[in-house]
Structures are given as C-alpha cells and as structure tokens.
C-alpha positions in Angstrom: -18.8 -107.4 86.3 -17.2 -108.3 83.2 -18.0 -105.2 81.5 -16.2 -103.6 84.2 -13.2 -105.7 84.8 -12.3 -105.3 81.0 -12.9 -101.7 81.1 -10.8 -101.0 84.2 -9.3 -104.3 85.1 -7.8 -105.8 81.9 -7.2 -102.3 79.9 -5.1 -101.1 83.2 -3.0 -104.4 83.5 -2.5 -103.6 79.4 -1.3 -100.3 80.0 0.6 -101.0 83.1 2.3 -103.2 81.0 4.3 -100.9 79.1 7.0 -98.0 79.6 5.9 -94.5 79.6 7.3 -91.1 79.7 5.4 -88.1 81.3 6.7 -84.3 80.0 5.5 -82.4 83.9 3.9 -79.5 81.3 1.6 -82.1 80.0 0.9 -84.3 82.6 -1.7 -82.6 84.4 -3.7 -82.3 81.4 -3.5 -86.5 81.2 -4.2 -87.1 84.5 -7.8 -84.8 84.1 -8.6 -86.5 80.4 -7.5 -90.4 82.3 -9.9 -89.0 85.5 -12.7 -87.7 83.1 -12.3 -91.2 81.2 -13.1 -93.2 84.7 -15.7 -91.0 85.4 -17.4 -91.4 82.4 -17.1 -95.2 82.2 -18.5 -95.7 85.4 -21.7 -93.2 85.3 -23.3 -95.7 83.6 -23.0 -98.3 86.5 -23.9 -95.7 89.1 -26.6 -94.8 87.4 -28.0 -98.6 87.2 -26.7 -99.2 90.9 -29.2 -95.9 91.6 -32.0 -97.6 90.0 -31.9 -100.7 91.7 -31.4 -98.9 95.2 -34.0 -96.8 94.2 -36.6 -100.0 93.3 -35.1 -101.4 96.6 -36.0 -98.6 99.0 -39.5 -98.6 97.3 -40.4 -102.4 97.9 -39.1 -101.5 101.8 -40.9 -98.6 101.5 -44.2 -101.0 100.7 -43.5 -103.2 102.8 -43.5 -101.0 105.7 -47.4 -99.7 105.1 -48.2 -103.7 104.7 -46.4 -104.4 108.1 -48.6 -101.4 109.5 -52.0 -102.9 108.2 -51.1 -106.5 109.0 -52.9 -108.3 111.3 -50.9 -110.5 114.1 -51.3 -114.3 113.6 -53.8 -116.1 115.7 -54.0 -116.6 119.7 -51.8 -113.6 120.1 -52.3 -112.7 123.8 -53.6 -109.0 124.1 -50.4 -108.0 126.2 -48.4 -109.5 123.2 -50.5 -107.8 120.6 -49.7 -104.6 122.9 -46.0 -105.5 122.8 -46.2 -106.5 118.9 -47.7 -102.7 118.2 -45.0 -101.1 119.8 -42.3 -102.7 118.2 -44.2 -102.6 114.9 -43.8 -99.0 115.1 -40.3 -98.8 116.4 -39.6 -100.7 113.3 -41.5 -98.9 111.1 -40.0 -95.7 112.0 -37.0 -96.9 111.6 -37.5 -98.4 108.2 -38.5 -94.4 107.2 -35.6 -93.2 108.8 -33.7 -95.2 106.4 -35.7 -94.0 103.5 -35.0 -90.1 104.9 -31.2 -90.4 105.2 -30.4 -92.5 101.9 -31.3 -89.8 99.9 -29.5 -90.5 96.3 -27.2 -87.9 94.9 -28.6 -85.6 92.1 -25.6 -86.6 89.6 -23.5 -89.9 88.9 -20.3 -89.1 90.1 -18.7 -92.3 91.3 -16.7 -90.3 94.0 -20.2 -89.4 95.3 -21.4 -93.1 94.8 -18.3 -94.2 96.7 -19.6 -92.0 100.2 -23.3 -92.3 100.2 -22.4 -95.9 100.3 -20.6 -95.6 102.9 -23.0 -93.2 105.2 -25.7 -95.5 104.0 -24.2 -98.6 105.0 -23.6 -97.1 108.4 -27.3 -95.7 108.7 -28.5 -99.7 107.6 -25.8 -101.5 110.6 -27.6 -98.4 113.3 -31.1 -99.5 112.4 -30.5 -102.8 112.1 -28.8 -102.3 116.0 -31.9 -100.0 116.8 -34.4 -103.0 115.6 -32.7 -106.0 116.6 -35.5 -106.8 119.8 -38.1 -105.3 117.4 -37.7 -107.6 114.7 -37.7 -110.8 117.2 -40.9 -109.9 118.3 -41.8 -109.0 114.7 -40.9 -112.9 113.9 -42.9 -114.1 116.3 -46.1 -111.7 115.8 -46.0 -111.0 111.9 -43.9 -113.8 111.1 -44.6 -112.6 107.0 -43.7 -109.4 107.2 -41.2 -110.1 109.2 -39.8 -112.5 106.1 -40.7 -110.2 103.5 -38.7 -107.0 105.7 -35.7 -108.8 106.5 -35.5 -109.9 103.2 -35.7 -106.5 101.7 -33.1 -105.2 104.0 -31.1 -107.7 102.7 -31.6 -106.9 99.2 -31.4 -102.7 99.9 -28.0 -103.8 101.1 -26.8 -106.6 98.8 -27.7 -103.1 96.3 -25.6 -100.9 97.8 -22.7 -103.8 98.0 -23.0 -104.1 94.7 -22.9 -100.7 93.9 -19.3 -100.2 95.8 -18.2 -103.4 94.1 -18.7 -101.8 90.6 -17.1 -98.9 91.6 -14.8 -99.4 94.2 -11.5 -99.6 91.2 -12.4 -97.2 89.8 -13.1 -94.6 92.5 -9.7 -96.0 94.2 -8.2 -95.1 90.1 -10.5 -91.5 90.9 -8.7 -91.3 94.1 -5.5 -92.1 92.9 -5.4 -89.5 90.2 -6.4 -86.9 92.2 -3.5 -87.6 94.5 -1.2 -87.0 90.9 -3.0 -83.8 90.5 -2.6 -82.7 94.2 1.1 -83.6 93.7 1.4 -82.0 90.4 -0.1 -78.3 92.0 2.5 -78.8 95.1 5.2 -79.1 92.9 4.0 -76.1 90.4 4.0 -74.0 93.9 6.9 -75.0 94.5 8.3 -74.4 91.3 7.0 -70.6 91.8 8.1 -69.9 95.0 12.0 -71.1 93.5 11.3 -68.3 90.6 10.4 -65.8 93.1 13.5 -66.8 95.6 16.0 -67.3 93.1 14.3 -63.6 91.9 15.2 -62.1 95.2 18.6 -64.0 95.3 19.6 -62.3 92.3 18.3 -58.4 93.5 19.9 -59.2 96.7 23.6 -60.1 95.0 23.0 -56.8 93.1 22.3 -54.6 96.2 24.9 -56.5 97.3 27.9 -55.8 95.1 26.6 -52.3 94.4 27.1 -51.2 98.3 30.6 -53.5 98.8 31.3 -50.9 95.4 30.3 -47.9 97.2 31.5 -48.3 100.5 35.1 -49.0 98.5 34.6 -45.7 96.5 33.5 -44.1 100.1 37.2 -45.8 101.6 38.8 -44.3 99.1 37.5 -40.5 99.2 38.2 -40.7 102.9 41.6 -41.5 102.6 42.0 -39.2 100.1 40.7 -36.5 101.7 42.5 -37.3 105.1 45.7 -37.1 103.1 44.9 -33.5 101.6 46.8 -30.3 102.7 43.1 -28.6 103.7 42.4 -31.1 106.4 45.7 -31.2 107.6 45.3 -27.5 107.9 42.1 -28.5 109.6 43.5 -31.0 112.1 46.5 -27.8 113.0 43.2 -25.8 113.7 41.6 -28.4 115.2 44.9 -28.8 117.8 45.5 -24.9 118.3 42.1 -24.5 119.4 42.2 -27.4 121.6 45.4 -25.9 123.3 43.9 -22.3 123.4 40.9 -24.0 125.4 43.6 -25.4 127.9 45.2 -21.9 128.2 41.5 -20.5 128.9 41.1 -22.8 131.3 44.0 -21.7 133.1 43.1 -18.4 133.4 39.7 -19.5 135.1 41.9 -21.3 137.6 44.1 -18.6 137.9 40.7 -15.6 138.8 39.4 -18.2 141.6 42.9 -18.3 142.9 42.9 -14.1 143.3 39.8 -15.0 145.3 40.6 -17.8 147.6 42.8 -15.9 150.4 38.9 -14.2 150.5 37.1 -17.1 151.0 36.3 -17.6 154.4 35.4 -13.3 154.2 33.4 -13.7 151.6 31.8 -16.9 152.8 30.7 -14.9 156.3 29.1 -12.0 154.4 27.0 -13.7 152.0 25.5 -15.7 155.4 25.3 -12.0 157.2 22.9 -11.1 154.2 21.2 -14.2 154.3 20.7 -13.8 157.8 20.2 -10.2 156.9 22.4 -9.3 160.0 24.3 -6.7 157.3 22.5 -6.7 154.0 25.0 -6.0 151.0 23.2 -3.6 148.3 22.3 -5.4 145.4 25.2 -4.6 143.3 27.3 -5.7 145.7 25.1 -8.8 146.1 26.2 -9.6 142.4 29.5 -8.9 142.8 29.8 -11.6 145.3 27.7 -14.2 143.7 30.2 -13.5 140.4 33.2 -14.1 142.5 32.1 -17.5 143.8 30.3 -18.7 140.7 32.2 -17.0 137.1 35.3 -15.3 139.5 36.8 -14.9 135.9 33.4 -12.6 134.7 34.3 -11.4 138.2 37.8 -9.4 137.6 36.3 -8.0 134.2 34.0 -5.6 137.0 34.5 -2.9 139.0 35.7 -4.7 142.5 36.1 -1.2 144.2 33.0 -0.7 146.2 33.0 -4.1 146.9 36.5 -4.9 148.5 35.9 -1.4 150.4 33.0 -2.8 152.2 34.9 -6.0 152.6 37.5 -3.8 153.9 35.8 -2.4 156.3 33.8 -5.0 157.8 37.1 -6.9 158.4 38.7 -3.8 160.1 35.5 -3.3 162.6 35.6 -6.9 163.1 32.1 -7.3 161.9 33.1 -11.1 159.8 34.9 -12.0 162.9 38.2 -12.9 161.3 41.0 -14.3 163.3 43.9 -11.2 163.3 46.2 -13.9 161.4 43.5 -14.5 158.5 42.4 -10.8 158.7 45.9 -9.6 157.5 46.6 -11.8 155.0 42.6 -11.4 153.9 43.4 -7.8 153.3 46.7 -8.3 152.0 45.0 -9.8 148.9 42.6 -7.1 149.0 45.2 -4.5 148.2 46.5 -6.9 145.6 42.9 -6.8 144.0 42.5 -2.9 144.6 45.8 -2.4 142.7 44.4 -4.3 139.9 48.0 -5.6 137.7 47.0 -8.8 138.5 43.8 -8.6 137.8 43.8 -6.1 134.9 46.9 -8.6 133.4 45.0 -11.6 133.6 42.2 -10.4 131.5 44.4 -8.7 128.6 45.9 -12.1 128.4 42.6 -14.0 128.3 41.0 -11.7 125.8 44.3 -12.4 123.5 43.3 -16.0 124.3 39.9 -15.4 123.0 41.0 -13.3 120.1 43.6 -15.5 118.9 40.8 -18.8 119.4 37.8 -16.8 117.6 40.1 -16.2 114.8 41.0 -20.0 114.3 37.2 -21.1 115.0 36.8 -18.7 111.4 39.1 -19.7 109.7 38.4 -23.7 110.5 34.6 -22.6 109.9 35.4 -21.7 106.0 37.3 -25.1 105.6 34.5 -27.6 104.6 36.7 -30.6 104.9 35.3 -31.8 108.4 31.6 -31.4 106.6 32.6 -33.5 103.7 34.5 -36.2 106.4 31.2 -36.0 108.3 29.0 -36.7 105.4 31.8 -39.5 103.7 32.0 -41.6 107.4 28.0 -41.5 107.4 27.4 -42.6 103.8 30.5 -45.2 105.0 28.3 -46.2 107.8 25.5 -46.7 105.4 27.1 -48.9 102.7 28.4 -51.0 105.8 25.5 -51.7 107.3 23.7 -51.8 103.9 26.1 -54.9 102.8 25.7 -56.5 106.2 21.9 -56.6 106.0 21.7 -57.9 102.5 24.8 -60.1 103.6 22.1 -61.7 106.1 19.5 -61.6 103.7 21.2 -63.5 101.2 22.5 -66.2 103.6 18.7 -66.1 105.5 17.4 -67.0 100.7 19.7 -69.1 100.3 18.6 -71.5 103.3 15.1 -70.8 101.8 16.7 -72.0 98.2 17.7 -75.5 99.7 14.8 -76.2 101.7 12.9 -75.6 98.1 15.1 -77.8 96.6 14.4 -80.2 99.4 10.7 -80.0 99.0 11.1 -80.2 95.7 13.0 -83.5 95.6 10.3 -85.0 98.3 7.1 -83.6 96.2 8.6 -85.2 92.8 9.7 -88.7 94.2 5.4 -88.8 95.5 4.6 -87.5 91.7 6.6 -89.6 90.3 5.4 -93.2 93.0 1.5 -91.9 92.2 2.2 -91.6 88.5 3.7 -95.3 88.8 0.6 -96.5 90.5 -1.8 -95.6 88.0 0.5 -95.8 84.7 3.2 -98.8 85.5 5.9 -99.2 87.5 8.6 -98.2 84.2 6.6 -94.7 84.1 9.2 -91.4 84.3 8.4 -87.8 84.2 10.6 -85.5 82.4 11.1 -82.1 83.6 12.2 -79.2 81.6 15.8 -77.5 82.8 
C-alpha cells in the first residue's frame, strides 16, 4: 500500500500542488500519456491481485472435492446424514458456480480489474444468500470443512477487496481522465460544427448581398424601361386596343338587339322543329341557332330565306302570334330584309376589326412587354431569393449562439475535470 500511495497518492498531492497551464491542441495528447502512465503503474498490482485471486479460488476449489469426500462426524442420524448430503451439494455447486463466473480477464487493465470486482463481489453476496441454510447444516455435519470453506470465502473476498483497494485511485484517476478526453472530443465537435456554421454564415451573407444587388439593378431596368418612349407607345397600344374591344362589344349588343322584336317568333319555331310540328331545313336550322347564339356571325349571312319563312308562318298564323306582336314582329323583319342596318353594322365592325388587328401588329413587334415580363420575373426571383437567405441567415445565426453556448458549458466541464486531476490553479489556453 505504500508503493501505491507514493505512486499515486503523494506524487498527485505534489502535482496538484502547483499551477499549470494546458494549450487545448496539446492537451489531449497529456491526458492519453498521464492515462497510459496510471495504467502502467497499476498493471503490476493487478497482476499480483490476479495471482492471489487465482491461488484463492484454487484452495476453494480444493476444498470443495475434500467437503465432497468428507465423512459426517459421529452419531449423525441417517435422516441428518440425508439432509447433510443435500446441502453438501447445494454448497458445492455453488462453490463451482463461483469458480465459473469469476473468470479473470485475459489482460491487466485496471478499468477491467475495477468491474470484475464488482460482478464478482455480487456473484460471492448471491452464493453466500443461496448457501446461508446450507452452511448451518454444514457446521453442524462437517463442522471442518465447514471452517476450512468459510474461511476461504473469506480469504477469496478479503482478495478481491484488496485488489479494489489497490486500484480503486487510480481507476477513479482512469475514470477521471477519460471524462477530460470525452470533454476534449465534445468541444473539438463543437469547434467543427462552428467552422462549418460560420462557413455557411459567410456563403449565406454572399448570396445574400449578391441578390439585394440584383434585385436593385432589376428596380432600376424596370423603371427605366417604363419611362422609355417604346413602352409608352406600348401602353397607347395597349389602351386603343382595350377601347376597340369595348366598341366590338357594342356592336354584339347592338346584332342581338336587330333580333329581339323576333324573339318570341323565333322562340316558337325552334320548339315547332323540336316538336317537329314544322321542321325548318337544315340551313335554316343554322340560321336560327346563329341568331340566338353569335346574332353578330348572324347578320354576316344571308337572312333571306329565313325571314321569308318567318314571314310566312306569322302571316298564316302558324307561331300563333298575338296581331299586336305579329306587326311589330314583321316590322323588324322588313328592317332586316332591307339590310342598312344590318349591312352598316358590319362595315363598321370589320373597321373595328381592321383598325384592332393592325394595333395587335404593331404592339406584337414592340418587345418592351417581353422584356417587362422577363425583368418583374427575375424581380420576383431576387425578392424571394433574399427573403429565403434572409431566413436562413437569421435561422445560422441562432445555430451560431447555441454553439457558442455549448461551447462555453463544454469548456467550463474541461476546464472543472482538468482541475480535478491537475490542481485546482490549472487553465487551459485556447487559440483565437
């Protein structure tokens, strides 16, 4: 114990004793030479702490076959020499139980020392809780053995005491370097995660800057070519268009008013043909189906054979017309059949269409709405390209300060493990 008190014990209060200072880069290799260091001084032990456990699971091990050939002591009853036998072997499989599960690891690591004491201290306290009736009537049966067992159980245990004694600083100096190199990789994570945010931070200002840049040059075309003396010839072509479409429209409303005082005439034939009651001929049939559906297609045709069936179906009374609606039905007729109105509304529509075809041209060899077109989509484009970026730069930069966060948290545990093993004055220096 005094070897290893002044080669843990005494050296660590020595070093602990004085100031040091850590550079991070070269810490990590420290912290594996200082862990190596405990390692090696305290294979030595484990290997000796093996040997005896070793010697003490033999003499258990001996002990067991000389329980198994003993003979009980005299005047033993033959129920209790019944009852001794059974509990003999209870104990004795229970003794080879304990030699099957403390099998020694095949190196000396004191880590590995450090747990199969542990599982074999628990395997000892559940045989000893599996024998405890055994070994009473052990005492009383094979009192000998019974001295000789219980004292190599106590021995096998005062071993593996031992054992954890010897090792039990240094394991918890094993343990507590570990925890400086588990530290030590968190914060190298860290540190790359920063390099690869603050990475990202620094594309994202770029994509940034370079769309606010373009959407300003993309501004500034627009209004420039807004202000130019081709798109306000555009926008005049635009309007007279717009104004020739309201004229057209007009003159639609102005062919289905020729036709309205016909109506109710019309109306009754086409249900007469339905009906087939007085089936129109199929040119006919079209003329009346123009009339109600495209009346202005409608005045472009020849009305003639039509209104002079119309005609005469409202002179023999065929449609049933009151003689009030007849007359004026027919007056409207003649109006149709004379054709000025007709003939005047479509010289002044094709104008309309004329005049509006030759605007649609000339609009359609200025380029100037394709060029707005294409300048408010790349606008749209830039915009929503620096909004994004916006986000994702606001979305980093939360990223940035949690990393600093960590960061702070993950040094201050480097920096309280470091002073457990090296002194309380230790500091770490980190490069900028």
């Amino acid at each position: 114990m005094k070897f290893i008190e002044r080669l843990f014990g005494k050296k660590q209060e020595k070093e602990r004793s004085h100031s040091v200072v850590f550079e991070f880069g070269e810490l990590a290799g420290i912290v594996k030479k200082r862990a190596r260091d405990e390692e090696d001084g305290l294979k030595p032990v484990v290997r000796d702490g093996y040997e005896a456990i070793r010697h003490a699971l033999k003499e258990l091990d001996d002990l067991k076959k000389e329980l198994l050939d003993a003979e009980p002591i005299e005047n033993v009853s033959k129920r209790g020499e019944k009852i001794g036998d059974s509990n003999r072997d209870n104990l004795a499989h229970n003794l080879k139980l304990i030699q099957d599960k403390l099998k020694l690891p095949g190196n000396t690591s004191p880590v590995a020392a450090s747990q199969f004491f542990q599982e074999a201290k628990s395997t000892l306290k559940t045989v000893l809780d599996n024998t405890s009736r055994s070994l009473m009537y052990i005492k009383a049966i094979y009192p000998q053995q019974y001295q000789k067992i219980n004292q190599g159980l106590a021995e096998l245990e005062d071993t593996l005491d031992e054992l954890n004694s010897s090792i039990m600083q240094g394991v918890e100096n094993i343990h507590e370097l570990q925890h400086i190199s588990e530290a030590i990789d968190d914060i190298r994570m860290i540190e790359e995660e920063t390099e690869k945010s603050t990475k990202r931070m620094s594309e994202l200002d770029s994509i940034y800057e370079n769309a606010k840049e373009e959407l300003s040059k993309s501004d500034s075309r627009l209004a420039e070519l807004e202000s130019s003396k081709e798109f306000e010839r555009a926008k005049e072509l635009g309007s007279g268009i717009k104004e020739i479409d309201g004229r057209l429209a007009d003159t639609v409303s102005e062919a289905r008013r020729l036709f309205t005082p016909l109506s109710k005439a019309i109306s009754r034939m086409e249900k007469q043909d339905d009906n087939e009651r007085a089936v129109l001929s199929p040119e006919n049939r079209k003329i009346l189906r123009s009339i109600k559906e495209d009346p202005v297609n409608a005045i472009e045709k020849d009305l003639g054979p039509f209104l002079a069936e119309l005609t005469s179906r409202m002179e023999g009374g065929e449609l049933g017309l009151k003689e009030q609606m007849r007359e004026k039905t027919l007056m409207q007729v003649q109006v149709l059949t004379d054709g000025d109105a007709a003939s005047s509304l479509v010289e002044q529509r094709n104008a309309y269409l004329a005049e509006k075809e030759e605007m649609v041209a000339e609009l359609n060899d200025l380029s100037i709405y394709q060029e707005r077109e294409k300048i408010e989509k790349d606008i749209e484009n830039h915009r929503s390209c620096v909004d994004s970026t916006k986000n994702d730069i606001d979305s980093e930069s939360k990223n940035l300060y949690s990393l600093k966060d960590d960061m702070e948290r993950k040094r201050s545990v480097l920096l309280s493990n470091v002073r457990k093993v090296f002194g309380e004055e230790s500091e770490i220096e980190y490069k900028a």
